[in-house]
C-alpha positions in Angstrom: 72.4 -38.5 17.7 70.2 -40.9 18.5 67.3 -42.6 17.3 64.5 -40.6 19.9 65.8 -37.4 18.7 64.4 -37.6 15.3 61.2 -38.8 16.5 61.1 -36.1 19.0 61.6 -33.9 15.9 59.1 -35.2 14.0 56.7 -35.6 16.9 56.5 -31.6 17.0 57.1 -30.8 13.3 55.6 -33.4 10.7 53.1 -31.5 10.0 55.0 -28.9 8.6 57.2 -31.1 7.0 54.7 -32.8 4.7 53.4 -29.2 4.0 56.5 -28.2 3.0 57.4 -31.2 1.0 53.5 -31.4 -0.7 54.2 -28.1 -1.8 57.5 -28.7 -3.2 56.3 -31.9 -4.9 53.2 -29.9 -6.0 54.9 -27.2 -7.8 57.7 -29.1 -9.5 55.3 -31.5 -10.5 52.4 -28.8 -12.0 55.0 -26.6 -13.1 54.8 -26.1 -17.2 58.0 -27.4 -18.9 58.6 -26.6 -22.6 61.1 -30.1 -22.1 62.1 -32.3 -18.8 65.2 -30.8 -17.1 68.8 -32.9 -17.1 69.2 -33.9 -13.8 70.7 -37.4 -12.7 68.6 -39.8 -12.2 65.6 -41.2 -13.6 62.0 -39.4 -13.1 60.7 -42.6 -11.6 63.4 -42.2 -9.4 62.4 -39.0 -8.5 58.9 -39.7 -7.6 59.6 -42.6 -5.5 62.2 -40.6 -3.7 60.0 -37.6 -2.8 56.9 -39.5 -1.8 59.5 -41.8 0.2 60.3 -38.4 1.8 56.6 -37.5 1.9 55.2 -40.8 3.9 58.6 -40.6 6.7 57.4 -37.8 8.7 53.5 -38.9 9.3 54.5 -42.4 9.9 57.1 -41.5 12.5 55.4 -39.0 14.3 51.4 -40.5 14.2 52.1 -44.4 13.5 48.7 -45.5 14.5 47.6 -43.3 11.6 50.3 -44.5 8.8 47.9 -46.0 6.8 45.3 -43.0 6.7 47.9 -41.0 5.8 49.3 -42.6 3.0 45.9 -42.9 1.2 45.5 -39.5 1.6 48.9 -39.1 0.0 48.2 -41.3 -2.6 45.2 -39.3 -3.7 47.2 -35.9 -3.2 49.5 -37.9 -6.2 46.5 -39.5 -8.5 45.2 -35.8 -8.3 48.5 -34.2 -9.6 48.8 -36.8 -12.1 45.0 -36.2 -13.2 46.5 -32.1 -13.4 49.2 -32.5 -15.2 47.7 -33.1 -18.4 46.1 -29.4 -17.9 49.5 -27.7 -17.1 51.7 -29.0 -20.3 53.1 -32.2 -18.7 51.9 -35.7 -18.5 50.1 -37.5 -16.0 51.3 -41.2 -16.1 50.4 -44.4 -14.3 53.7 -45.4 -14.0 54.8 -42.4 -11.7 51.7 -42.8 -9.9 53.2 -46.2 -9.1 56.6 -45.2 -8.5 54.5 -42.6 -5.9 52.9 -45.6 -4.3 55.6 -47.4 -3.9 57.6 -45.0 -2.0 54.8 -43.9 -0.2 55.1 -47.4 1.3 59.0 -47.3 1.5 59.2 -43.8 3.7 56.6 -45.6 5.8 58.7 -49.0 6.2 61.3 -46.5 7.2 59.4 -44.5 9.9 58.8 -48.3 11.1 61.8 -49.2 11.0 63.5 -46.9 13.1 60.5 -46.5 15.3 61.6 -50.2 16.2 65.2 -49.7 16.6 64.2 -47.0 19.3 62.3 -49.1 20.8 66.1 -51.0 21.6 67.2 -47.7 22.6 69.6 -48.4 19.6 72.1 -45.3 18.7 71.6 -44.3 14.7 75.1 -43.3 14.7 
């Protein structure tokens, strides 16, 4: 596969993708736990993973508007965070960092490969 297929793919779906994955990160994060689920990893982990995932699709398919984006995403997180208090969990400044951070990773990504493409590079 190469590199122009997944910007193709994100070219015609990345809006739906950061729908889909704004939802998802919505609803685990604003769902009312009695206690935090085991799963591996840690739950800064977890947030910079999913907002890594988040900031990929936008950045790869509209990189003129990376940086618009992300500050919209980061105020999609501060507002969870502000939520959660209201929904039995805890907002924290710490996971809005971790969500900052990989806000800005998923974007270096996007950048990243949108440069490799640009040596007509194979990803495999």
């Amino acid at each position: 596969m190469k590199i122009s297929r997944i910007i193709v793919f994100f070219q015609y779906y990345y809006v739906w993708c950061s729908l889909i994955l704004m939802f998802l990160i919505a609803s685990l994060s604003l769902s009312p736990l009695s206690e935090l689920p085991s799963v591996p990893g840690s739950d800064k982990a977890h947030h910079f993973v999913a907002y890594a995932a988040l900031a990929f699709p936008l950045s790869i398919a509209r990189p003129r508007l990376w940086l618009w984006g992300l500050l919209g995403f980061f105020g999609f997180s501060g507002a969870i965070e502000l939520i959660q208090p209201y929904v039995n969990r805890y907002g924290e400044w710490a996971d809005l960092f971790a969500n900052g951070l990989g806000l800005l990773m998923g974007a270096v990504a996007a950048h990243v490969i949108l440069h490799l493409n640009k040596k007509q590079l194979p990803l495999d």
